[in-house]
Each structure stands twice: as structure tokens, then as C-alpha cells.
SEPALO-447599 format. One record per residue: residue in three letters; y, x, z of N, C-alpha, C, O in turn. Coordinates in pm, 1 decimal. Each point is the difference from the previous one (the first is absolute). Example, Ala and Ser with C-alpha at 12.3 -4.5 7.8 and 13.67 -1.06 7.14 Angstrom:
% SEPALO-447599
{"Ala" {-569.0 1319.0 780.0} {119.0 -89.0 0.0} {120.0 90.0 0.0} {-1.9 103.6 66.5}} {"Ser" {106.9 -138.6 -138.5} {119.0 82.0 6.0} {109.0 -77.0 73.0} {110.8 50.9 16.9}} 
END
This chain:
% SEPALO-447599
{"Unk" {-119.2 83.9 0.0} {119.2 -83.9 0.0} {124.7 87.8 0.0} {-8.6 110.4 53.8}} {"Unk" {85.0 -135.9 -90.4} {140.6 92.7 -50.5} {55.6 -101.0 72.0} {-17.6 -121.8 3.4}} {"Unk" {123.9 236.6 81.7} {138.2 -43.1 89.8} {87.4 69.6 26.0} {-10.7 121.2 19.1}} {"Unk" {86.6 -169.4 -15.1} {152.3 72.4 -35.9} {69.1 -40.7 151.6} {6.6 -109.3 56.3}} {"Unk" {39.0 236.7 -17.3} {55.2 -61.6 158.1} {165.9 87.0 -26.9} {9.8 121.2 -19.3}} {"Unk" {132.8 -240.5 26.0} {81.6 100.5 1.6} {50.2 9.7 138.1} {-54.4 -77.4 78.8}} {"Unk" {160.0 166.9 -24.1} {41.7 25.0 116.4} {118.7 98.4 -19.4} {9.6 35.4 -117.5}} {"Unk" {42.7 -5.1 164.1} {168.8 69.3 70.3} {87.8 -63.6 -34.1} {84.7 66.4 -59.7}} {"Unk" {-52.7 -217.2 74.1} {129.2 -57.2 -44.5} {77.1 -31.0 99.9} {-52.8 -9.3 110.8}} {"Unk" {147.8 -6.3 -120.3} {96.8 -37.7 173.1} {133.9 6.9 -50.1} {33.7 17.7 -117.0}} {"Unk" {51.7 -36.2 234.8} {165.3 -15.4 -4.6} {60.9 111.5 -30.9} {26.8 71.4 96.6}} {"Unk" {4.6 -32.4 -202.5} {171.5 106.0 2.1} {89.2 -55.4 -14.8} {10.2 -114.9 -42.9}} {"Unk" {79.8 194.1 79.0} {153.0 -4.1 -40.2} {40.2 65.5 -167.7} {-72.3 84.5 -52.8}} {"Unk" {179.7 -132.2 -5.3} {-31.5 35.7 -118.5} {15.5 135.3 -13.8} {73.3 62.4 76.8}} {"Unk" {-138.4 -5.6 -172.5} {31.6 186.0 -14.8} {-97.5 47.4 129.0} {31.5 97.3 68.6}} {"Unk" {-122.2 -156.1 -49.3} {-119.6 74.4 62.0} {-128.8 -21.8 -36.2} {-14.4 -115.9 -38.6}} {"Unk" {-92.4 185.0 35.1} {-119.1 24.7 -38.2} {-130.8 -66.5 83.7} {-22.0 -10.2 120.7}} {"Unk" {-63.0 -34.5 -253.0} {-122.6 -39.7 61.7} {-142.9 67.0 -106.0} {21.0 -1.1 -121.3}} {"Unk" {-116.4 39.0 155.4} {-90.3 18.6 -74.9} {-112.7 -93.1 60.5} {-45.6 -4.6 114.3}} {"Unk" {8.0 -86.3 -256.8} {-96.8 -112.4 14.2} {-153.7 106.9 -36.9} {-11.6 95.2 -77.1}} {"Unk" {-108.5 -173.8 186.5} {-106.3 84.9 -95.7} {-68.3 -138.1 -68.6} {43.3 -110.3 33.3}} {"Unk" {-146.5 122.5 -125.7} {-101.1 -55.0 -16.7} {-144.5 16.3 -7.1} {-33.8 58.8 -102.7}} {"Unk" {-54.0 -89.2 172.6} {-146.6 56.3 39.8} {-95.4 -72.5 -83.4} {-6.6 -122.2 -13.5}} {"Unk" {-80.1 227.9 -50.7} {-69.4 -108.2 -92.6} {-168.8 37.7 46.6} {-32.4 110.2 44.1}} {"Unk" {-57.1 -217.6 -62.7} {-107.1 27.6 37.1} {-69.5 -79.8 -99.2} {64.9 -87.5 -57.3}} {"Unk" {-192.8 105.2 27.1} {-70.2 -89.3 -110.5} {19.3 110.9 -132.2} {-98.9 -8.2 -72.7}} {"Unk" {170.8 80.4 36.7} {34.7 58.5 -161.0} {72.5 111.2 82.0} {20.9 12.2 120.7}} {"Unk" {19.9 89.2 -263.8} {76.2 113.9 19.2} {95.9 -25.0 -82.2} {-8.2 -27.9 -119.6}} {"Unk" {181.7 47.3 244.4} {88.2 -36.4 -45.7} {45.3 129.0 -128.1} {80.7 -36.2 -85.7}} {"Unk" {-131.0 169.8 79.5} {134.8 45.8 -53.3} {-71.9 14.5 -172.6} {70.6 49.3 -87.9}} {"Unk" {-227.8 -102.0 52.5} {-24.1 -40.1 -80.3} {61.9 -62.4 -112.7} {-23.3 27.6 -117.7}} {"Unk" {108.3 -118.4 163.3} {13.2 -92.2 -90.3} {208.0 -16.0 45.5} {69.1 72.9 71.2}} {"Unk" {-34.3 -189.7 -145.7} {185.5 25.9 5.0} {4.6 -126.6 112.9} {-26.6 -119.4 -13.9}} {"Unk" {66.0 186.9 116.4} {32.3 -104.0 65.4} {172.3 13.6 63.3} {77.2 95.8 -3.9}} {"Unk" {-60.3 -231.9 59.6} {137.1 -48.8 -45.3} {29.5 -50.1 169.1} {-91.5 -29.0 77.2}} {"Unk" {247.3 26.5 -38.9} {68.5 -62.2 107.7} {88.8 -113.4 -77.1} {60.1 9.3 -107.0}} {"Unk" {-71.5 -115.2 193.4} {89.5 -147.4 -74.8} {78.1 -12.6 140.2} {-5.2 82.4 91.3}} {"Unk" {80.1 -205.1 -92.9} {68.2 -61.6 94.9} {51.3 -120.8 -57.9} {37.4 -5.5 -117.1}} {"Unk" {-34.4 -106.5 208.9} {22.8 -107.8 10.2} {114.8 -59.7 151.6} {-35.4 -11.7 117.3}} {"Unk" {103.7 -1.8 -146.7} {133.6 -83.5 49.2} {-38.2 -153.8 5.8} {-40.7 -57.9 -100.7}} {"Unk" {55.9 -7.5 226.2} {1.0 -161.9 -10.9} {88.0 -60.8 -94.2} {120.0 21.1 -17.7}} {"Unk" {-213.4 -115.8 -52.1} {104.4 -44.0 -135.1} {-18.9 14.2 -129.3} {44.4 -71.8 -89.5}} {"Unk" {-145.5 214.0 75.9} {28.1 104.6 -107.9} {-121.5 4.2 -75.8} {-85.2 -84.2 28.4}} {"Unk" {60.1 171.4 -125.0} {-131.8 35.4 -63.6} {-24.1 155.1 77.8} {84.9 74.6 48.6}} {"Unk" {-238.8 -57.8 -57.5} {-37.6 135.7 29.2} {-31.8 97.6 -113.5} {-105.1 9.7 -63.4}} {"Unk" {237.6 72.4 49.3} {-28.7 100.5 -94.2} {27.2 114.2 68.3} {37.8 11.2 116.6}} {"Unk" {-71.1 115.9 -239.3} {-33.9 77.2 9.4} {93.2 123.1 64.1} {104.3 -20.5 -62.2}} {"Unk" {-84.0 106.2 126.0} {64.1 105.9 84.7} {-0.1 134.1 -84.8} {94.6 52.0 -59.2}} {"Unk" {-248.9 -3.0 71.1} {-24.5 103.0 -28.7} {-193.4 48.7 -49.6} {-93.5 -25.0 76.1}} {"Unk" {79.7 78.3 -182.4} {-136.4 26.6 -28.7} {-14.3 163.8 -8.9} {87.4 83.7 -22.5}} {"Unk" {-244.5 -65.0 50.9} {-30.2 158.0 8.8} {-114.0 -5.6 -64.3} {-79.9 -61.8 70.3}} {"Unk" {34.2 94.5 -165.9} {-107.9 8.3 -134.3} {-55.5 160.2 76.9} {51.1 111.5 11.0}} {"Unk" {-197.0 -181.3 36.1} {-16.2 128.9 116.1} {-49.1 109.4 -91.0} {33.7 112.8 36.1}} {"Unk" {-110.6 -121.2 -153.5} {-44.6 93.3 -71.7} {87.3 129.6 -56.8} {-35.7 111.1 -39.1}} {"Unk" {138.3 -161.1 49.1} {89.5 133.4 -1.7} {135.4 -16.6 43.9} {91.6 75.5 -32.7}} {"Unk" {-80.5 -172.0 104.7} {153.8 -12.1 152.4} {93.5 -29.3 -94.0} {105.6 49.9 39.0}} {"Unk" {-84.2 -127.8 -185.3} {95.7 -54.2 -56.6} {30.5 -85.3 86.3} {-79.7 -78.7 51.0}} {"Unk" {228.8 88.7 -20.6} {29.8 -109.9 103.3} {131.3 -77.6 -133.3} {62.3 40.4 -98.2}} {"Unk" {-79.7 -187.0 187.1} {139.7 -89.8 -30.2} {25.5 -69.3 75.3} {-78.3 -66.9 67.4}} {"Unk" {254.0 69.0 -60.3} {65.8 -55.5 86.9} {104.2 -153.9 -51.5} {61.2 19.7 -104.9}} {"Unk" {-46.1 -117.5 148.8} {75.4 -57.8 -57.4} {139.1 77.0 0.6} {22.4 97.4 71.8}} {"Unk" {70.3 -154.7 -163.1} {161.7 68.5 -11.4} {31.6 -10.6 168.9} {-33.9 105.3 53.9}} {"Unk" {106.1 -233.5 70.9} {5.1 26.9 86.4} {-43.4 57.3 131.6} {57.9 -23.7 106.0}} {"Unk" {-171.3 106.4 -120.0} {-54.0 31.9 119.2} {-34.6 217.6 -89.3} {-76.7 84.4 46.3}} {"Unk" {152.8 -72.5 -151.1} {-37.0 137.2 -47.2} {58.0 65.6 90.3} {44.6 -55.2 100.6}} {"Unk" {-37.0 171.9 -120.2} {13.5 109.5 106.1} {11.2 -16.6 206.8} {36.7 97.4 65.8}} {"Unk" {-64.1 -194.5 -16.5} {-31.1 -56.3 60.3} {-113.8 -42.5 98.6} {7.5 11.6 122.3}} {"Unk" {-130.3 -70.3 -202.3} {-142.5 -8.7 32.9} {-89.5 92.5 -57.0} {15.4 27.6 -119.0}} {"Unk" {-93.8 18.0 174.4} {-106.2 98.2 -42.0} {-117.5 -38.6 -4.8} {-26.8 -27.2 117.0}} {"Unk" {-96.7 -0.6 -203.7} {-122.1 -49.6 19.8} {-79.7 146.1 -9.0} {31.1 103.7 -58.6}} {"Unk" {-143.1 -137.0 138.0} {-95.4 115.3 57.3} {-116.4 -58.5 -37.2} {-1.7 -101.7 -69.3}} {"Unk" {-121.5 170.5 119.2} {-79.2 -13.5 -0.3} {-94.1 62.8 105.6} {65.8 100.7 26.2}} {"Unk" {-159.4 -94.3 40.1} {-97.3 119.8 96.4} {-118.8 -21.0 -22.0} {-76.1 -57.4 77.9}} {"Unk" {36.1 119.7 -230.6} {-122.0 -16.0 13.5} {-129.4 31.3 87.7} {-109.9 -5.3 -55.2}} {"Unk" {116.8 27.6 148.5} {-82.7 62.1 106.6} {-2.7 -98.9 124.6} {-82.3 -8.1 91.2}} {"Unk" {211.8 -73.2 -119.1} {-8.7 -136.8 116.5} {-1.9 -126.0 -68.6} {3.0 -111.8 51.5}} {"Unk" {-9.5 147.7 -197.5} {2.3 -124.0 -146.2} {95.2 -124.9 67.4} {-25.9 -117.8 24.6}} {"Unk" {175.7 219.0 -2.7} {84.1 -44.9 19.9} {125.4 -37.0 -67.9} {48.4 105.8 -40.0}} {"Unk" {24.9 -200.5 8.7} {84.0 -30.6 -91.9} {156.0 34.1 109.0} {2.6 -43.7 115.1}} {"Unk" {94.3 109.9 -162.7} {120.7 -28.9 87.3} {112.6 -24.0 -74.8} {-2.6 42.2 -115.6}} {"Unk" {112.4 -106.6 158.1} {158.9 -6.3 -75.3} {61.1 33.1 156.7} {-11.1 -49.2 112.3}} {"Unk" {92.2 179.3 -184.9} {73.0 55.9 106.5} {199.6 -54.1 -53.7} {61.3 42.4 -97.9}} {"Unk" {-15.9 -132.4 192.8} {117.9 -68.7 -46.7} {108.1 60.2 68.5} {23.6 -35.4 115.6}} {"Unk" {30.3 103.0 -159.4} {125.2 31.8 16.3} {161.8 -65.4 -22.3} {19.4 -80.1 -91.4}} {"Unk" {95.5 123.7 186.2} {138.9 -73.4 -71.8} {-53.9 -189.5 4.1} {-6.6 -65.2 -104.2}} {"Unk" {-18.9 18.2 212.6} {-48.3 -119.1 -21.1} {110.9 -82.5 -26.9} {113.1 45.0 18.2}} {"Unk" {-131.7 -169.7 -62.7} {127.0 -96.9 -37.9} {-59.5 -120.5 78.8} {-112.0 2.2 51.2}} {"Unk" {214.3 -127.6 -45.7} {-54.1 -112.7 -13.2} {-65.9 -78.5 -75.9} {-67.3 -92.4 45.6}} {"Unk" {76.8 116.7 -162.7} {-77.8 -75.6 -82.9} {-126.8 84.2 -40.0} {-62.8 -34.6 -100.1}} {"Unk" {26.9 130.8 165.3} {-151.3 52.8 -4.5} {-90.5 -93.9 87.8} {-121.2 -11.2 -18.4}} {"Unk" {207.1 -69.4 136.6} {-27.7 -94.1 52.6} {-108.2 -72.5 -56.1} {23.5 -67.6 -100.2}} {"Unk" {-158.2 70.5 155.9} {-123.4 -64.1 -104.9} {-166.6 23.1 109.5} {-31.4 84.4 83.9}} {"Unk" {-30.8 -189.8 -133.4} {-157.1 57.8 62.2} {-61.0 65.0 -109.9} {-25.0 -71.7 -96.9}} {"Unk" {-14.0 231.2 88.4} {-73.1 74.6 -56.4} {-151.4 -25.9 -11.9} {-69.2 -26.5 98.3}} {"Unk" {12.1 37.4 -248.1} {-151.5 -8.1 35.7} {9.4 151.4 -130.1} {82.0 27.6 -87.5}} {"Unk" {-183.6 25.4 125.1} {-108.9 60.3 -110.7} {-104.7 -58.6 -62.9} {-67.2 -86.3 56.4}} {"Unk" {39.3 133.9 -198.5} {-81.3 -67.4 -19.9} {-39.6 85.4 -136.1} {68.0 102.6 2.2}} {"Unk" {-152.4 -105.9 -119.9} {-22.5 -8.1 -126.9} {99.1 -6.4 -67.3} {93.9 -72.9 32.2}} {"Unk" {-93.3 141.8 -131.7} {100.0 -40.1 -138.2} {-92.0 43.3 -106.8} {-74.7 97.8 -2.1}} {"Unk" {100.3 -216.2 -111.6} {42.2 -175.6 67.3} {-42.1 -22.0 154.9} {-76.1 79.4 55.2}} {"Unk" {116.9 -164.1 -4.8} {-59.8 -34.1 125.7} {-118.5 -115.3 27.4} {22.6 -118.6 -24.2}} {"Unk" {-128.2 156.5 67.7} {-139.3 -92.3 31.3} {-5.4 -80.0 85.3} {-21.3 42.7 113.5}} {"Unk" {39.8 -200.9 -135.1} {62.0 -41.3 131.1} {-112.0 -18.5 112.9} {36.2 -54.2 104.4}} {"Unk" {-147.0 88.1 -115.2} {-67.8 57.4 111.1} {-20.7 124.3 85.4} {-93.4 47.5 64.5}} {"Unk" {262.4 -3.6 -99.9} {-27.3 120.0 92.8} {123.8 9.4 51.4} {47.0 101.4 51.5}} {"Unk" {28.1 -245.7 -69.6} {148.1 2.6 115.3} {-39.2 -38.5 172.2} {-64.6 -92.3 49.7}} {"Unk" {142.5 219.0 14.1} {-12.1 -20.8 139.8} {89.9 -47.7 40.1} {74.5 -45.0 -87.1}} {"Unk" {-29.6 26.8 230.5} {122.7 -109.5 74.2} {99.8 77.7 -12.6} {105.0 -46.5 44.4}} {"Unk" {-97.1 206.2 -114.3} {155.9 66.0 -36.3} {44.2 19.0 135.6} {-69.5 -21.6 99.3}} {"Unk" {208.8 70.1 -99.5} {35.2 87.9 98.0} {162.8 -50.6 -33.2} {62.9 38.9 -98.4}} {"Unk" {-8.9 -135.3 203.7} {166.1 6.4 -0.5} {100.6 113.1 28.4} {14.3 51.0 111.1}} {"Unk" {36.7 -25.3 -193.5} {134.7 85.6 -2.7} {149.2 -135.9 16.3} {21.7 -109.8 -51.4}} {"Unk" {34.7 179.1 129.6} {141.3 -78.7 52.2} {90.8 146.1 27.0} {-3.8 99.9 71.9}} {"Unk" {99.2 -168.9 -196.7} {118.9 158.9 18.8} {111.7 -145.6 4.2} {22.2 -102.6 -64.3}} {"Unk" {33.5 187.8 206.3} {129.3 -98.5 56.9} {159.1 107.2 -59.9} {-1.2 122.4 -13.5}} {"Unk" {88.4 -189.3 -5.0} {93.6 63.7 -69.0} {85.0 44.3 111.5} {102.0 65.2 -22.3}} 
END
């Protein structure tokens, strides 16, 4: 069974840092391109950032470039986005997942709240 557990999300202030991880069990994450989304109440859940593990091509959307960093640990087949310079409107519940994304492998995500 494949599960995706995310975790490090919490309160900043804006212009401070959080690094989210994601833990994968069932598959090997750095195999294949996997992706961070976020979703805002209200909103659609798209996409953040992807890491195409076979050779660490990363992409970032235009607002979160130089900014968020996606990782990987293959040795803890760990997924991370390290967020820097936070804003309010990064304001969102984070999931990892697949790209495309499999919707059997969304977990309950991880809230980020950047207060201005």
C-alpha cells in the first residue's frame, strides 16, 4: 500500500521559513517525478513545484522561484520543499504527490499560515 504522510507546516510571519517533508512508503520516491501542490479554501489544488528524480530536473511555478527548494533523500525516500521569504498568499494546505498526480496517493497535507 503506498502512503504519503506530509508534515512541517505551521505559523510564520511573513519573510520566514518553513521546510515541509514528505514520507513515502509503498514505492520509491526519487524514481519517478514527483510533485508539491497546495490548495487554499475556495481554490483548486495545483501545482507548486516538481523534481523528475532521475536526474533532479526541477520546476518551479513563476511565484514561488528562487524561493522554494524541492529535495529529495533518497536514503529516507524522502520528498522536501524547503520555503523560504514566505508571503501570505503561500498561505495553503500542502500535499505531495505524483506528477501527474494519482489520486490515491493524496495524504491530509500539511498547513502553512504566513501572517503578514
Amino acid at each position: 500500500e503506498v502512503q504519503m504522510v506530509e508534515s512541517g507546516g505551521g505559523r510564520v510571519q511573513a519573510g520566514g521559513s518553513l521546510r515541509l517533508s514528505c514520507a513515502g512508503s509503498g514505492l520509491t520516491i526519487w524514481y519517478w517525478t514527483w510533485a508539491w501542490y497546495r490548495q487554499s479554501p475556495g481554490k483548486e489544488r495545483t501545482l507548486v513545484a516538481r523534481l523528475r528524480g532521475m536526474d533532479n530536473d526541477a520546476f518551479y511555478i513563476d511565484s514561488v522561484k528562487g524561493r522554494f527548494t524541492i529535495t529529495t533523500d533518497n536514503a529516507k525516500n524522502t520528498l522536501y520543499l524547503q520555503m523560504t521569504s514566505l508571503k501570505p498568499e503561500d498561505t495553503a494546505t500542502y500535499f505531495c504527490n505524483d506528477d501527474p498526480p494519482d489520486d490515491a496517493y493524496w495524504g491530509q497535507g500539511t498547513q502553512v499560515t504566513v501572517s503578514s
